[in-house]
DRENTORSE-591062 format. One record per residue (C-alpha): residue in one letter; x, y, z. Coordinates in steps of 0.2 Angstrom, whole numbers, padded with zeros to 4 digits, always signed. Example, Ala and Ser with C-alpha at 12.3 -4.5 7.8 and 13.67 -1.06 7.14 Angstrom:
2
A+0062-0022+0039
S+0068-0005+0036
//
This chain:
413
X+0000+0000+0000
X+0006+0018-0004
X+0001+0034+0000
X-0008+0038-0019
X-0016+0023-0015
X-0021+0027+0001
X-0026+0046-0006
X-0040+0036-0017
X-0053+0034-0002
X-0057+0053-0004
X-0065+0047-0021
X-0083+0052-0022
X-0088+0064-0004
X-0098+0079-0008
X-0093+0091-0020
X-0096+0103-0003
X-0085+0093+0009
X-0069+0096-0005
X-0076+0114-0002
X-0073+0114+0016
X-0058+0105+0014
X-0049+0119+0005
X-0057+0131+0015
X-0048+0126+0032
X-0034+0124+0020
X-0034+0142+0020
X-0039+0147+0037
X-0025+0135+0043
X-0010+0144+0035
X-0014+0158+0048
X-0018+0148+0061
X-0006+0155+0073
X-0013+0165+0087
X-0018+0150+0100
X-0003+0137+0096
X+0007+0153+0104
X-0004+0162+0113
X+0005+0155+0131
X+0020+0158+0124
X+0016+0178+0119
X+0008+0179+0137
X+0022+0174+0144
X+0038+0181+0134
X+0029+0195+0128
X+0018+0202+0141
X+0028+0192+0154
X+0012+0185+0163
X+0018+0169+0176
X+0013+0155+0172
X-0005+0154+0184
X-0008+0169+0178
X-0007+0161+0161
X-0019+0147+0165
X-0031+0159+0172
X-0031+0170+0156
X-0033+0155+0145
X-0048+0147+0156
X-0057+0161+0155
X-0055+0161+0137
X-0063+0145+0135
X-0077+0146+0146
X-0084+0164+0139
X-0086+0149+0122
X-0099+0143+0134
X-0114+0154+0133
X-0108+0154+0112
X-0108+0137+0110
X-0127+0137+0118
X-0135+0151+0107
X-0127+0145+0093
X-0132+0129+0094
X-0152+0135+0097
X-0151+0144+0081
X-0143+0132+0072
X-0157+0121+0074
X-0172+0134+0071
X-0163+0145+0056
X-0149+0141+0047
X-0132+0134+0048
X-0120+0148+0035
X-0123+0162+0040
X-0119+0160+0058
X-0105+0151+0052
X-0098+0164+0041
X-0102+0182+0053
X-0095+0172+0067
X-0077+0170+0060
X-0076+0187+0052
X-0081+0194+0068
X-0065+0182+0076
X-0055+0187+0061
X-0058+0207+0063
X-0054+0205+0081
X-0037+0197+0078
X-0032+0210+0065
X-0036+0225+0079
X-0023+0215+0090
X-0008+0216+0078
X-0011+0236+0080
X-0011+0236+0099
X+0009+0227+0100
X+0012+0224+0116
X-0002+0229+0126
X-0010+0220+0141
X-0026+0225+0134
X-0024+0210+0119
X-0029+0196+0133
X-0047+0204+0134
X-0047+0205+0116
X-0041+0187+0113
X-0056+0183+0126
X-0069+0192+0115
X-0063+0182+0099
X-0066+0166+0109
X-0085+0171+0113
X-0088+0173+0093
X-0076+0159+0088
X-0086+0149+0098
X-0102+0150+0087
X-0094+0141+0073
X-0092+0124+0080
X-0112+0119+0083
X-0113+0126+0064
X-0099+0119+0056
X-0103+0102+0064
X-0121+0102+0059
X-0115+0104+0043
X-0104+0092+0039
X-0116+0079+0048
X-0128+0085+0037
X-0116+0083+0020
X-0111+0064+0025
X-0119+0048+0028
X-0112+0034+0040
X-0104+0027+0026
X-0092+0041+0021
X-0089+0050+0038
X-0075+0044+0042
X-0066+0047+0026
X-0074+0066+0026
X-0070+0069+0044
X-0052+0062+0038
X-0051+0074+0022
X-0056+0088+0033
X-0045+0087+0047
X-0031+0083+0032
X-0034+0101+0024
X-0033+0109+0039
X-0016+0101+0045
X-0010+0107+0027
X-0012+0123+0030
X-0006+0121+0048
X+0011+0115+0038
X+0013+0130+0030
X+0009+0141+0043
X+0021+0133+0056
X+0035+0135+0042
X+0039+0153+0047
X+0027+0155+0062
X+0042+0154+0076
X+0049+0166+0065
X+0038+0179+0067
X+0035+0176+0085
X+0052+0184+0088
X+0054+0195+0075
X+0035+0201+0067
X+0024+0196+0081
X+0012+0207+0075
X+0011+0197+0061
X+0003+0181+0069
X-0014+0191+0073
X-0013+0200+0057
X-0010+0183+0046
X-0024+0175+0056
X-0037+0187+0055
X-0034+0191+0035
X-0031+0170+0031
X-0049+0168+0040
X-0057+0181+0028
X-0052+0175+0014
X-0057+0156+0016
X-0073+0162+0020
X-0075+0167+0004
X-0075+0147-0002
X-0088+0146+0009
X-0099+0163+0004
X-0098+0157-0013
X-0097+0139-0014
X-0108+0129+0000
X-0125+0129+0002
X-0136+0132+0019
X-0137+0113+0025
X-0150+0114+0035
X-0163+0098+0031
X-0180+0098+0024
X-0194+0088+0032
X-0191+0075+0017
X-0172+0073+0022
X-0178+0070+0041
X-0191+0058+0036
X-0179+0050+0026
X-0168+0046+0041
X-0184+0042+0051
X-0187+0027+0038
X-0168+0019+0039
X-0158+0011+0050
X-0147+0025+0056
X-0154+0025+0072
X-0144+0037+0083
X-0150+0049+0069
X-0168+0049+0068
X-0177+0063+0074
X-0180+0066+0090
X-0197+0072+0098
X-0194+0079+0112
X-0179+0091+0119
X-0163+0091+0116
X-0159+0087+0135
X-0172+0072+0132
X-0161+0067+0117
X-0144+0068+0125
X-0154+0058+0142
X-0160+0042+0128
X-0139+0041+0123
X-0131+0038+0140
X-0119+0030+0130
X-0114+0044+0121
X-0114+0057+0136
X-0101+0046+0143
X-0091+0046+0128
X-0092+0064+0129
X-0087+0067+0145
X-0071+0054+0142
X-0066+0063+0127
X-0065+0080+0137
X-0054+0074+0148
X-0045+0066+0130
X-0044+0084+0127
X-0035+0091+0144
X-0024+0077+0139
X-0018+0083+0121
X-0019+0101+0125
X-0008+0099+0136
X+0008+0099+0123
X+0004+0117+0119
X+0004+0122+0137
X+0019+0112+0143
X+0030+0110+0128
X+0033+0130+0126
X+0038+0130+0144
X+0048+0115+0142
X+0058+0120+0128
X+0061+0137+0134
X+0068+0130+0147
X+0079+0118+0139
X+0084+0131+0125
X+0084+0150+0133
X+0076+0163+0118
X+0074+0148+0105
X+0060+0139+0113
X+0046+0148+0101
X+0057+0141+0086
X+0060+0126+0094
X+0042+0122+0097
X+0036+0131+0081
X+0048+0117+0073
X+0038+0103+0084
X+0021+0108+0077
X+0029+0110+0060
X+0034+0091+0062
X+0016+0088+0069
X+0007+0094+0054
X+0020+0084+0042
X+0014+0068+0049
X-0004+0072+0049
X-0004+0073+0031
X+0009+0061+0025
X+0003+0047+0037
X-0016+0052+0040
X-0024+0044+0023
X-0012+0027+0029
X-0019+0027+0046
X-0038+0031+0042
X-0035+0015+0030
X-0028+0003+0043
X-0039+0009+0056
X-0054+0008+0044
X-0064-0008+0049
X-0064-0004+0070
X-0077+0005+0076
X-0073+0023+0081
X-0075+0020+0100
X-0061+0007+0096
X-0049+0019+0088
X-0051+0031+0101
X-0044+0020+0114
X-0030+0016+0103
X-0028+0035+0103
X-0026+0036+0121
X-0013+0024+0120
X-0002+0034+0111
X-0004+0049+0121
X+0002+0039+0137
X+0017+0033+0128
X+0021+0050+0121
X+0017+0063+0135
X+0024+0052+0148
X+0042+0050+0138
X+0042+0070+0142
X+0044+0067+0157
X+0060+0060+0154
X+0066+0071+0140
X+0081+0082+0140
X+0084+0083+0120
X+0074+0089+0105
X+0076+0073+0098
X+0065+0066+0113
X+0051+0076+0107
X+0053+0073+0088
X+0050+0055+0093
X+0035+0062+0109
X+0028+0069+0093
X+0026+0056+0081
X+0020+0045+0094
X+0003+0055+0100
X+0002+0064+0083
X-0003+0045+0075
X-0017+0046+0090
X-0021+0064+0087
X-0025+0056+0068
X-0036+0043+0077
X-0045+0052+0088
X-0050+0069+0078
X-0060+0056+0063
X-0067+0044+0077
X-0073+0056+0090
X-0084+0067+0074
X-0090+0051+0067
X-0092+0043+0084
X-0104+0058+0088
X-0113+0061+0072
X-0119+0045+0071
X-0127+0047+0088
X-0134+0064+0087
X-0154+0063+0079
X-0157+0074+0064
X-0167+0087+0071
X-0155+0093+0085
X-0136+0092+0077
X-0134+0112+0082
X-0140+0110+0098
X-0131+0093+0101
X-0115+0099+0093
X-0116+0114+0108
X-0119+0104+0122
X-0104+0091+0114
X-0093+0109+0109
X-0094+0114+0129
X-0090+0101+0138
X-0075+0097+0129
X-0073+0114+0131
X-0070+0112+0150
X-0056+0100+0145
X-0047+0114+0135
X-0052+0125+0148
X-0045+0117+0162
X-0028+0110+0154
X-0021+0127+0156
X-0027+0131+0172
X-0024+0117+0181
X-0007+0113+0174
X-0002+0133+0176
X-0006+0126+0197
X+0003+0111+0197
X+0019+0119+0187
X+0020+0134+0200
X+0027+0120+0214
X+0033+0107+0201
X+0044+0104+0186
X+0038+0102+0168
X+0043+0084+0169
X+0031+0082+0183
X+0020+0089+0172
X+0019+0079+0158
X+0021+0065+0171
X+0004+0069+0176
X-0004+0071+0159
X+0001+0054+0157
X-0007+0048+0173
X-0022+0057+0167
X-0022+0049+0150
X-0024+0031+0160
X-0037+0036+0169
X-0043+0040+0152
X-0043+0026+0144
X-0049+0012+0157
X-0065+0026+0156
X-0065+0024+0139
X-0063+0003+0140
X-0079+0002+0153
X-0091+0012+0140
X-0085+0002+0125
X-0088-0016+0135
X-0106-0008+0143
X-0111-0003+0125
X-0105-0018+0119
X-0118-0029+0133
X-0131-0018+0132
X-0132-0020+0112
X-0134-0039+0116
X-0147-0036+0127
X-0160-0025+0116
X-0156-0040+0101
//
């Protein structure tokens, strides 16, 4: 098997998903304000590293309110437009940041960003649930996340490099990047939003965890304990993975005084190469396991590779680190979409993509904050020492939902 051949299981998906595809393409190239956001807190504003945490929690969580009023409208109206006036307002916000240079007002700015960024999600997840079928989710949610670690290539090429010499730049790149893939969407995807044929459609077949559902969205997400659990796992998946982009700037600063932004920006780059040289391999050889499956193998990865850190006093260390829990990253971004679009019932994707959006939001959330803690009284090797721990915790979680779905699928037969 080769890559081309690999490349070949992208034949056929909606015209609208290549769309959206190139689309995060775009947006990716500029993609540089979060990956170093702790790091321009911290060299730039020279926040400490509590302080850090505390910023970046509170930009997460002001997603909360987002996520929820996106996700009602989503439902009732349309999917595009919020889509679209949600990411130009985050994109005109970013732009404004590169004029401020070094102010202290740019934290409160970066928090506003997060409240409109946060809009997108419910709709951009509705959407592509609405674009696929069981049958070619995974390889959708695969090209997608493929186009956007593209563009993340290209970005991390010269994105150290304008940490410490243009930082300006990375707000202004991100915000003018965003506008212009927006256009793709503008112009080229429709409003997804399903007609009462699609929905009866879905009613009649077998794709059960789809059907539309009566009642509330709350008495949806109550019929699928399963998935609630799955949820709640895969946000503390999240404080898991989010953890490199707290710790590994710290670490590497540490190890390699006033390179550590080009050092990690040379980490990512190396992230994003693997992504799309290995990611249409992977999605092939992890094909025929269910996505519940593949995530635990995930979470295997991330142990082994955020627990070496712990160990690591080279770059090379975290070459390796990075390869390892990049192949999970792969794994789990496909897996956890598909895992959740084939559970969430026709009529409520917006609103189920919010309430999914937010909890996982508390596992970026708290990944700062609570590491920003724990590294006040303890070293970073400490730190990724108890990423790892977490990660096990993790996975046995993950290993009891599979085996009760698994029973319970029994019993209703």
């Amino acid at each position: 098997m080769t890559i081309f051949s690999a490349f070949k299981q992208y034949k056929g998906l909606p015209r609208e998903i290549y769309i959206i595809a190139i689309q995060r393409l775009v947006n990716s190239i500029g993609g540089f304000v979060y990956p170093f956001l702790a790091m321009f807190l911290s060299v730039r504003l020279g926040l400490p590293k509590d302080e850090i945490g505390r910023i970046m929690l509170i930009t997460a969580i002001v997603g909360i309110p987002g996520s929820l009023i996106a996700g009602h409208l989503v439902d009732r109206f349309s999917r595009k437009p919020i889509l679209v006036i949600s990411s130009a307002m985050t994109a005109v916000i970013y732009i404004i940041c590169g004029f401020l240079g070094y102010s202290h007002t740019i934290p409160y700015m970066i928090i506003l960003s997060s409240f409109f960024s946060s809009f997108s999600n419910p709709a951009s997840g509705a959407m592509i649930s609405d674009l696929t079928t069981p049958e070619n989710r995974k390889q959708s949610f695969s090209l997608l996340y493929l186009g956007m670690n593209m563009g993340l290539a290209f970005g991390f090429m010269f994105a150290g490099y304008l940490f410490e010499n243009h930082t300006n730049w990375l707000f202004w790149g991100d915000g003018l990047t965003t506008l212009l893939s927006l256009l793709l969407v503008v112009f080229f995807v429709k409003d997804t939003r399903p007609s009462k044929k699609e929905i009866e459609q879905i009613n009649q077949s077998d794709r059960i965890g789809e059907k539309e559902e009566k009642g509330s969205i709350f008495a949806g997400i109550k019929k699928r304990p399963f998935l609630t659990m799955f949820v709640l796992i895969n946000a503390v998946i999240t404080f898991v993975y989010k953890q490199y982009g707290f710790i590994a700037p710290f670490h590497l600063e540490e190890l390699y005084p006033n390179q550590g932004a080009i050092y990690f920006g040379n980490s990512m780059m190396f992230n994003t190469l693997i992504v799309i040289f290995f990611t249409p391999i992977i999605m092939l050889l992890t094909k025929k396991y269910k996505p519940i499956v593949n995530v635990k193998i995930a979470t295997i990865t991330y142990i082994i590779g955020f627990g070496m850190l712990g160990f690591s006093k080279s770059f090379v260390w975290f070459f390796v680190s990075v390869f390892i829990w990049t192949t999970g990253e792969i794994i789990a971004s496909v897996n956890v979409g598909v895992y959740i679009s084939n559970h969430s019932p026709i009529n409520h994707r917006g609103g189920f993509n919010s309430i999914i959006t937010i909890i996982n939001q508390f596992g970026r959330s708290f990944a700062p904050y609570i590491m920003g803690k724990y590294l006040v009284g303890h070293s970073n090797s400490q730190g990724w020492m108890l990423t790892a721990i977490v990660a096990i915790f993790a996975y046995i979680a993950l290993s009891a939902v599979y085996y009760g779905e698994k029973h319970y699928k029994k019993i209703v037969k």
